[in-house]
C-alpha positions in Angstrom: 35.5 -43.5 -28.4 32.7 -45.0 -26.3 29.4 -45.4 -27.4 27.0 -43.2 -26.1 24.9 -45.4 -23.2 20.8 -44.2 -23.2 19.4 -42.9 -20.8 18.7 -44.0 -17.4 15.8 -43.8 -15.8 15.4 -44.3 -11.9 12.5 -47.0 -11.3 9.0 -45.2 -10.3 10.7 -41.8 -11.5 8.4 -39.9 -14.2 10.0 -39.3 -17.9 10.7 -35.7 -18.1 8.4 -35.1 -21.2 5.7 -37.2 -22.5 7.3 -37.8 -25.8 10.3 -39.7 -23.7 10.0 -43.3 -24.0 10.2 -44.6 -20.3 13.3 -47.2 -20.0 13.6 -49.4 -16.7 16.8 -50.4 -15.0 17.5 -53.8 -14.0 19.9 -54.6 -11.8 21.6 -57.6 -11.7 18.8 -59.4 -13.8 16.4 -58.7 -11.0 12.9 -57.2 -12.2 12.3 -54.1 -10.4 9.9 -54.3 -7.7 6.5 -52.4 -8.5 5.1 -49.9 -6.1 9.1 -49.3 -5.2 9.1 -46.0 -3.3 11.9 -43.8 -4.3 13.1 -41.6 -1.6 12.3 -37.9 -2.5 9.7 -39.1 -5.2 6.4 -36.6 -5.1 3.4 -38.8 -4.8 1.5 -39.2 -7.7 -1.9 -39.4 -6.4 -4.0 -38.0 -3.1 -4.2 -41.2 -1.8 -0.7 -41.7 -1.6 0.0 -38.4 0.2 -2.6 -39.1 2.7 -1.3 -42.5 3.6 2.5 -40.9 3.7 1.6 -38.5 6.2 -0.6 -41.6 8.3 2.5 -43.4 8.2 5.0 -40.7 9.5 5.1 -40.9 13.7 3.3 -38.3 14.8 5.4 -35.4 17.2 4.6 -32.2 19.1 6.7 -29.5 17.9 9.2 -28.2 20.5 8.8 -24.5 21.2 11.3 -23.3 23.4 12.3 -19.6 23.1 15.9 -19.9 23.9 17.7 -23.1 22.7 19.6 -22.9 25.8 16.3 -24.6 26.8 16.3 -27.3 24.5 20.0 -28.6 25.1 20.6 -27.4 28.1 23.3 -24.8 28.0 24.0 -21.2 28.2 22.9 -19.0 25.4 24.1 -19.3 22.1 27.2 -17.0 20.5 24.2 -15.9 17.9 22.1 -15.1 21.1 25.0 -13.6 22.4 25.7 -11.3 19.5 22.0 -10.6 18.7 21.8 -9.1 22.3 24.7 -7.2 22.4 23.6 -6.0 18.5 20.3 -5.0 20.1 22.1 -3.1 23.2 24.5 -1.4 20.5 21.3 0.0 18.3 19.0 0.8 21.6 21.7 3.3 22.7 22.5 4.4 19.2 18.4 5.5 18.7 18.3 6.6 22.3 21.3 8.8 21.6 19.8 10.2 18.3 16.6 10.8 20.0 18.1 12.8 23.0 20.2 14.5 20.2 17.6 15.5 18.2 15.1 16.8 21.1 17.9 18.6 22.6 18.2 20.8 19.6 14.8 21.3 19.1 14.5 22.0 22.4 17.0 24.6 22.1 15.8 25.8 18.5 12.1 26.3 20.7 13.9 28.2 23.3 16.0 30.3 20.9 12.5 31.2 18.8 10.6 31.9 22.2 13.2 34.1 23.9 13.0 36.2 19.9 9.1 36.0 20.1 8.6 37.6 23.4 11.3 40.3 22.3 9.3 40.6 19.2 6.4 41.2 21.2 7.9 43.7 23.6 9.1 45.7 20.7 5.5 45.7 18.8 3.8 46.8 22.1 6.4 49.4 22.5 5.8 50.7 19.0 2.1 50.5 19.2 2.4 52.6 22.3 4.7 55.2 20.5 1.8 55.4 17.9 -0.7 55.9 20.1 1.0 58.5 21.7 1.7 60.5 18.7 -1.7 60.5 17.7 -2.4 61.5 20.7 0.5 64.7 19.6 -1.2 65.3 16.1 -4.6 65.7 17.8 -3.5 68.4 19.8 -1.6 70.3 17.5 -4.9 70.2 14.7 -7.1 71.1 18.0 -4.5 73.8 18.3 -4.7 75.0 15.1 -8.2 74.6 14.4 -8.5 77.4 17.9 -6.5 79.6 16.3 -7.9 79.7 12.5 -11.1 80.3 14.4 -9.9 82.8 16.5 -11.4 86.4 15.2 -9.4 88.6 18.1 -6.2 87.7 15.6 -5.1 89.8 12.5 -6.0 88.5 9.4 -2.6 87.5 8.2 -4.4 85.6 5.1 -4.7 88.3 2.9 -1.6 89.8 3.4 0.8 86.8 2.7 
């Protein structure tokens, strides 16, 4: 069996708990170099961030809606497919909108055409009504003439 080997610690890499005693790797007998800047090492103080992002070269962003644009060729195959995805759901919500309208269009008609029959057939009873009110006033004017009447027999007493 081998002997287990301790840990190894990067240079300028921190220890992952406090307790951890920090061990240093030489290679080759060399002392390692101080202020050694290990790539993807966070920077341990302000200072150091600030003069990272004074030494990166400063570039304008390139904004270019199509990256046709950019390298100088015809639209993508994602470009391609998103466009032909967003002609695929515009007609699919266009047809479900006409779809939907259509019947409630038709539901509207349907309900209107039953309301003005509705109506019709109110106004026709109301006029039915009014006319035989019109009866049942006559016939108590009629029989309030004759009770009143005295030329008639009294046919109360006999009954």
């Amino acid at each position: 069996m081998a002997a287990p080997r301790p840990p190894r610690v990067v240079p300028g890499e921190a220890s992952e708990s406090d307790s951890e005693p920090e061990l240093l790797v030489e290679t080759a007998g060399e002392a390692p170099a101080a202020g050694l800047k290990v790539p993807g090492e966070a920077s341990e103080t302000d200072e150091e961030e600030e003069e990272e992002e004074q030494q990166r070269p400063k570039t304008p962003p390139v904004l270019a809606e199509e990256p046709a644009a950019v390298w100088g060729g015809g639209p993508s195959l994602l470009q391609q497919r998103l466009r032909e995805g967003t002609g695929r759901l515009r007609g699919a919500v266009g047809s479900a909108l006409r779809q939907s309208y259509g019947s409630a269009a038709r539901s509207l008609g349907g309900l209107g055409g039953a309301l003005g029959r509705a109506q019709v057939t109110a106004a026709a009873a109301a006029h039915c009504l009014r006319l035989a009110r019109r009866d049942l006033r006559a016939v108590a004017d009629t029989i309030d003439i004759v009770t009143a009447c005295h030329l008639l027999p009294d046919i109360r007493g006999q009954l």
